[in-house]
C-alpha positions as CSV (number, residue, x, y, z in Angstrom):
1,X,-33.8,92.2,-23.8
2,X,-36.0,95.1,-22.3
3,X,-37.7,92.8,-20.1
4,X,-34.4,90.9,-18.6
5,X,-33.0,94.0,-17.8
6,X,-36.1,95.0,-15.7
7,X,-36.3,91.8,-13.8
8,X,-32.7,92.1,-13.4
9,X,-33.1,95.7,-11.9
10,X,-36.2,94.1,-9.8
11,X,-34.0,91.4,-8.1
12,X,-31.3,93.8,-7.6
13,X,-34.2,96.5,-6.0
14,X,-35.9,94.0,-3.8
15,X,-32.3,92.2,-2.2
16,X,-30.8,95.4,-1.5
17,X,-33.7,97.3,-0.3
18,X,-34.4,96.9,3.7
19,X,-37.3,98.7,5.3
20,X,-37.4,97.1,8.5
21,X,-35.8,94.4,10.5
22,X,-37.2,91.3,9.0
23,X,-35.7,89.3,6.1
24,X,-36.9,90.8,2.9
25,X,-37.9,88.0,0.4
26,X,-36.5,86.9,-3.0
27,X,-38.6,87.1,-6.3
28,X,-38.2,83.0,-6.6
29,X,-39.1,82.8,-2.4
30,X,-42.2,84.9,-2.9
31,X,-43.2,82.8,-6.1
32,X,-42.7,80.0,-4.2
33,X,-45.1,81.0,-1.0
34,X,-47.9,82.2,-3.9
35,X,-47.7,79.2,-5.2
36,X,-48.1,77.1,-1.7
37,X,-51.3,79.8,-0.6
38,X,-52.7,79.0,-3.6
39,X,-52.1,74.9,-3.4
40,X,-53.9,75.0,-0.1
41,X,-56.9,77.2,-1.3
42,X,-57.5,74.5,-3.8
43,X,-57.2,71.5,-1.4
44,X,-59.8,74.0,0.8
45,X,-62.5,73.9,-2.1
46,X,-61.6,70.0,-2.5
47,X,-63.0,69.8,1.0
48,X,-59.4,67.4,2.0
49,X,-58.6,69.6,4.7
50,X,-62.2,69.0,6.8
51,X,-61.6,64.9,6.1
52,X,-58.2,65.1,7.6
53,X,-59.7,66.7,10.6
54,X,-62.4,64.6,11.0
55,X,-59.8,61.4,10.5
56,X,-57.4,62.7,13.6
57,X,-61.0,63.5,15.6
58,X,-61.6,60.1,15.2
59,X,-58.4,58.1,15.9
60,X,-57.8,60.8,18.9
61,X,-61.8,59.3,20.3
62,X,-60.6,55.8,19.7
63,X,-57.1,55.8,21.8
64,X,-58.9,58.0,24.7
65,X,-61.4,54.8,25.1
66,X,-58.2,52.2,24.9
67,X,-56.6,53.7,27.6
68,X,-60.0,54.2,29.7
69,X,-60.3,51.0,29.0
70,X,-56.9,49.0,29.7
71,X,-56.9,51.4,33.2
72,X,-59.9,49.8,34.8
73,X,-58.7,46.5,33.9
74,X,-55.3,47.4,35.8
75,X,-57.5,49.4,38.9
76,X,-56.7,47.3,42.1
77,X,-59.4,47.3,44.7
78,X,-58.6,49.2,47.9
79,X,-59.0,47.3,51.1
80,X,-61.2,49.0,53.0
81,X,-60.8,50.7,56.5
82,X,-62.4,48.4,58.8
83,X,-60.7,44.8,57.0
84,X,-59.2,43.1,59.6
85,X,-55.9,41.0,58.5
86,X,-56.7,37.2,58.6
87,X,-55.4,34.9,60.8
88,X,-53.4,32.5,58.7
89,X,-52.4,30.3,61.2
90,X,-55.6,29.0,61.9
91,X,-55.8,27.4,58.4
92,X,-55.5,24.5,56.7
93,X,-52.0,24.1,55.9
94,X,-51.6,23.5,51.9
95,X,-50.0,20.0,51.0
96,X,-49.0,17.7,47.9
97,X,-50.8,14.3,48.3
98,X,-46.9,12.7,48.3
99,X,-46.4,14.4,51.2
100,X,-49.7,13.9,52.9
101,X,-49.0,9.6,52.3
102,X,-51.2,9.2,49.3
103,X,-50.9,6.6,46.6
104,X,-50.9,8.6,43.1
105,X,-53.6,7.0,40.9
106,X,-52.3,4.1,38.4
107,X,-53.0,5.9,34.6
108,X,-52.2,3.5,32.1
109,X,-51.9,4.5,29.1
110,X,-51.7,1.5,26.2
111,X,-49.2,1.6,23.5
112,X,-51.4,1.0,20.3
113,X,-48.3,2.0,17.8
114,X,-47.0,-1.4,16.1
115,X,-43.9,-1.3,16.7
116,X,-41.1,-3.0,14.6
117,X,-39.2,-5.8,16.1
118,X,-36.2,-7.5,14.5
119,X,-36.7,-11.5,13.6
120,X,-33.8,-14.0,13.1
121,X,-34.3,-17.0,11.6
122,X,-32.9,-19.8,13.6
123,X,-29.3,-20.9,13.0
124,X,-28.4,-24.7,12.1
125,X,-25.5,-25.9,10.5
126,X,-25.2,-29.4,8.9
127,X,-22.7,-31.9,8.4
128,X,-21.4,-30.2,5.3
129,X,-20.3,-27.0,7.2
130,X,-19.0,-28.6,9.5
131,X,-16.7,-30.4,7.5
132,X,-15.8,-27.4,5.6
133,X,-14.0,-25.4,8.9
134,X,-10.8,-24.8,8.3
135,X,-7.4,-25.6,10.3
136,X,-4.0,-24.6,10.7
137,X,-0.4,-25.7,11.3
138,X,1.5,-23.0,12.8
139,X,0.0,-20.1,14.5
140,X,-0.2,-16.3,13.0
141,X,1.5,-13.4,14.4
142,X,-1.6,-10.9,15.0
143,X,-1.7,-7.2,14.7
144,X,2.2,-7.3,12.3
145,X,1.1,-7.9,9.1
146,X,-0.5,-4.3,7.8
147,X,0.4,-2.1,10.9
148,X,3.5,0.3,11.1
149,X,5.9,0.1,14.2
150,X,3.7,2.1,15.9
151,X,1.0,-0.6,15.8
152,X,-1.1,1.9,13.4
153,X,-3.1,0.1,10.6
154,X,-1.6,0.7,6.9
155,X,-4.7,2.1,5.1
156,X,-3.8,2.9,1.1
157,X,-6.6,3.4,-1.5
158,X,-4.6,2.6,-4.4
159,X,-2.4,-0.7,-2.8
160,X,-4.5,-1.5,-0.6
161,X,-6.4,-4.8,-0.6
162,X,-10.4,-4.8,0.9
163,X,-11.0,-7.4,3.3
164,X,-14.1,-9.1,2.9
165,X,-14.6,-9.5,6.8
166,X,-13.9,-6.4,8.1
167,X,-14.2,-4.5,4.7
168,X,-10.9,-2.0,5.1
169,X,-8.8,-1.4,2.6
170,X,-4.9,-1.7,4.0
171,X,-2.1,-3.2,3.0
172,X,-0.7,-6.2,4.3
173,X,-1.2,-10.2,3.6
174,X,-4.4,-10.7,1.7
175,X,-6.2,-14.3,0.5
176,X,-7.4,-15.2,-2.9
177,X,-10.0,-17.5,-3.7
178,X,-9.2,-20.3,-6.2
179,X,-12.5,-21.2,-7.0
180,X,-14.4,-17.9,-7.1
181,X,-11.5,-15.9,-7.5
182,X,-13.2,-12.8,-6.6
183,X,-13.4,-9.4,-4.1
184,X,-15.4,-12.0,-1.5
185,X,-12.4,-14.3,-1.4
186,X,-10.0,-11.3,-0.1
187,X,-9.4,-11.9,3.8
188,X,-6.8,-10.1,5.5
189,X,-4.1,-12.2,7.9
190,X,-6.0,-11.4,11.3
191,X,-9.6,-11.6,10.6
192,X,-8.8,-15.4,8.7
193,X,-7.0,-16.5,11.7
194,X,-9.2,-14.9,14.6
195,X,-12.7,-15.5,12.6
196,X,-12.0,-19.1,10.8
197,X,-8.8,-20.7,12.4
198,X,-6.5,-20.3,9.8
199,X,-3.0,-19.0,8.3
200,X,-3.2,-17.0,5.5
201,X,0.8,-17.8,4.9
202,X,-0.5,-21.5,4.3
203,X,-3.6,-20.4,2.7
204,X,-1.4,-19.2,0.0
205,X,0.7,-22.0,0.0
206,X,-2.9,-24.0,-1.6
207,X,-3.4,-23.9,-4.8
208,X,-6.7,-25.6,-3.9
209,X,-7.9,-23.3,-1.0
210,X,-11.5,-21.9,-1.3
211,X,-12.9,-19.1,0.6
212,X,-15.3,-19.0,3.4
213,X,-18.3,-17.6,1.7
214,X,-17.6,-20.7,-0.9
215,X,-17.3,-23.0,1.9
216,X,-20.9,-21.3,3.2
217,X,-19.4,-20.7,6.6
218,X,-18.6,-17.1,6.1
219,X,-19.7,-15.5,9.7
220,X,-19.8,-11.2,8.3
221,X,-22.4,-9.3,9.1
222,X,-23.3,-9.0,5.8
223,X,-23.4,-12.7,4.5
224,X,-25.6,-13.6,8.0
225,X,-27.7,-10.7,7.4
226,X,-29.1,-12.2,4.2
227,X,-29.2,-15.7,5.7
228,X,-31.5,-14.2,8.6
229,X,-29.3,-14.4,11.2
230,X,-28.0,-11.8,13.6
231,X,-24.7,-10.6,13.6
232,X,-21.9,-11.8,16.0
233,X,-20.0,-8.5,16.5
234,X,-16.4,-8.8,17.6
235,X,-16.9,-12.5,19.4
236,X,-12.8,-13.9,19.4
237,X,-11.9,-13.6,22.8
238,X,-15.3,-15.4,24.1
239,X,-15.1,-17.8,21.6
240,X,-11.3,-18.7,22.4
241,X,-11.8,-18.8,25.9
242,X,-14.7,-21.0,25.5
243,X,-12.0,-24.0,24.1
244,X,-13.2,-23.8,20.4
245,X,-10.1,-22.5,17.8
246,X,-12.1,-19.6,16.2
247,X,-15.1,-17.6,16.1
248,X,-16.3,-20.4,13.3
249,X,-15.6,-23.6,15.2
250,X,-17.5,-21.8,18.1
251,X,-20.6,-20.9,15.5
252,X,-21.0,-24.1,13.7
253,X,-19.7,-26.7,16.3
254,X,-22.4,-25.4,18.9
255,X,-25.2,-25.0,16.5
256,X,-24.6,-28.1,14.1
257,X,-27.8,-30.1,13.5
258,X,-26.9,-33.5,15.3
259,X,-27.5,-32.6,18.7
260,X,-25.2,-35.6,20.0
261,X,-22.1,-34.4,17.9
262,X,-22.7,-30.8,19.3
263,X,-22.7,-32.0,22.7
264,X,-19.7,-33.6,22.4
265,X,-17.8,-30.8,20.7
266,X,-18.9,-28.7,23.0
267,X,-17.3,-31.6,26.0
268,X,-14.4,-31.2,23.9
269,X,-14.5,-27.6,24.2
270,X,-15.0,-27.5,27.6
271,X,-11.6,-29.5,28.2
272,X,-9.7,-27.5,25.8
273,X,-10.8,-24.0,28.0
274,X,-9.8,-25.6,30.9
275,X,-6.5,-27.3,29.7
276,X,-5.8,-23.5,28.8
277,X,-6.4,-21.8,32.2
278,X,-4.2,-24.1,33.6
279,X,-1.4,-23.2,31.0
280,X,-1.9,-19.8,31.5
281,X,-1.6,-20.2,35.5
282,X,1.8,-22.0,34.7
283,X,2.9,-19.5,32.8
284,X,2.0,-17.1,35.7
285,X,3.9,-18.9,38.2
286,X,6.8,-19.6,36.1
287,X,7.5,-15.9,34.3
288,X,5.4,-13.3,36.1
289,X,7.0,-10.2,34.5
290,X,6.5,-11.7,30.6
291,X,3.2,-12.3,32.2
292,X,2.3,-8.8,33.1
293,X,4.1,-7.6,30.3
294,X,2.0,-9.5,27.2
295,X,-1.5,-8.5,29.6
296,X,-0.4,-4.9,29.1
297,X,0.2,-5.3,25.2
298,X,-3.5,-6.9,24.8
299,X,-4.6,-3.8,26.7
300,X,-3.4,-1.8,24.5
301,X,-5.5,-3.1,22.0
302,X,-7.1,-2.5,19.5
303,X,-4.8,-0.4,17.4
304,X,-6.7,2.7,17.5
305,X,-7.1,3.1,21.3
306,X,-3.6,3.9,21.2
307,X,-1.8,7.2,21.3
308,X,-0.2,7.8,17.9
309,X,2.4,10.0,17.6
């Protein structure tokens, strides 16, 4: 209790107590500058204090020759007094070899990579196919059956029906197979008629109808792809105006085995385009305005070049 009392009287001493104008120091900041004094008389005796020195000595050497250094890289030679300026005029003048007429040299350099090609094997159709094409009565109504007044396409995942040829899944008229009586035998109303030549409304009429594929005349991509043979792409407008009813007659009548009965299909062919021009000319000359008027409905389509609204 003695001793509390005379620290206490100490502090109170030292803080009011003023000799002279500097600050006078606390007990705890004079503790604190004893204890620093003596921190850096130990670090003296550890000998840290000459190795920082001779560290900064060092690294201070190092960047003076860097600088020396990167300086007389960078020194540009003066010119001296008596350099006369050069007559530039008098030289050469500096030209490409395109402009001075001269034929760049031929590098060649060979392509050694193997690249891949496509194959196709070749495509022959027999007797039997040909007999299988199919026909029609009436003719079908295209783009109606599926679309929307807007002539959009009716896609639904849970009614819809996928076509086989054109593998979407919309609503609409669909066929069915009666001998396989399976996914492959589903053809929508458009691609029967524009890809085989026939009406799906009599299709469905048949109770003895098979499909394409069954009839191994089927002209998808996929079904030619694993026969070897390239795919047609959309072909109906080429193949009409070329006389033949559909993209199939046009594949299998022109490519059928008997060279004499292709020949004269494609005679036959031949007439049938030209007996068509000259309908169509009639019709020109006889109803111009329904004329123009059906050429701007084809240009509108396919369905989705149009503006939907």
């Amino acid at each position: 209790m003695l001793e509390e009392t005379t620290n206490n009287a100490n502090i109170i001493t030292t803080t009011t107590t003023t000799t002279t104008n500097e600050p006078t120091l606390t007990q705890y900041e004079a503790e604190r500058n004893a204890r620093i004094q003596k921190n850096i008389e130990r670090m003296k005796s550890f000998g840290i204090d000459d190795a920082r020195k001779k560290v900064m000595t060092m690294e201070s050497k190092h960047k003076n020759n860097a600088t020396t250094s990167l300086l007389s890289k960078k020194r540009v030679k003066k010119r001296s007094e008596n350099a006369t300026q050069m007559d530039r005029s008098k030289q050469p003048r500096r030209t490409s070899s395109r402009v001075r007429g001269e034929k760049a040299p031929d590098v060649f350099v060979p392509d050694e990579r193997n690249l891949w090609e496509p194959t196709y094997n070749e495509e022959i159709y027999t007797q039997r196919q040909v007999s299988n094409l199919g026909d029609r009565k009436s003719e079908w109504q295209l783009f109606v059956s599926g679309y929307d007044q807007q002539g959009r396409r009716l896609y639904d995942n849970n009614r819809g029906v996928c076509c086989h040829q054109c593998r979407q899944k919309t609503l609409g008229t669909h066929t069915t197979c009666r001998k396989c009586n399976m996914m492959r035998g589903k053809f929508c109303g458009d691609c029967i008629f524009m890809r085989y030549g026939e009406n799906v409304l009599e299709i469905n009429e048949n109770p003895e109808w098979e499909c394409p594929v069954c009839r191994d005349i089927c002209n998808c991509s996929f079904c030619r792809t694993k026969k070897g043979w390239m795919p047609t792409g959309n072909m109906y407008r080429a193949a009409i105006a070329s006389g033949y009813k559909s993209v199939a007659h046009y594949l299998v009548l022109s490519r059928q085995d008997d060279e004499e009965k292709a020949k004269l299909c494609e005679e036959e062919a031949e007439r049938v385009a030209e007996r068509l021009q000259r309908e169509e000319k009639r019709r020109i000359q006889e109803n111009p305005e329904l004329y123009a008027k059906e050429q701007e409905e084809r240009r509108n389509r396919p369905h989705w070049l149009k503006n939907k609204k």
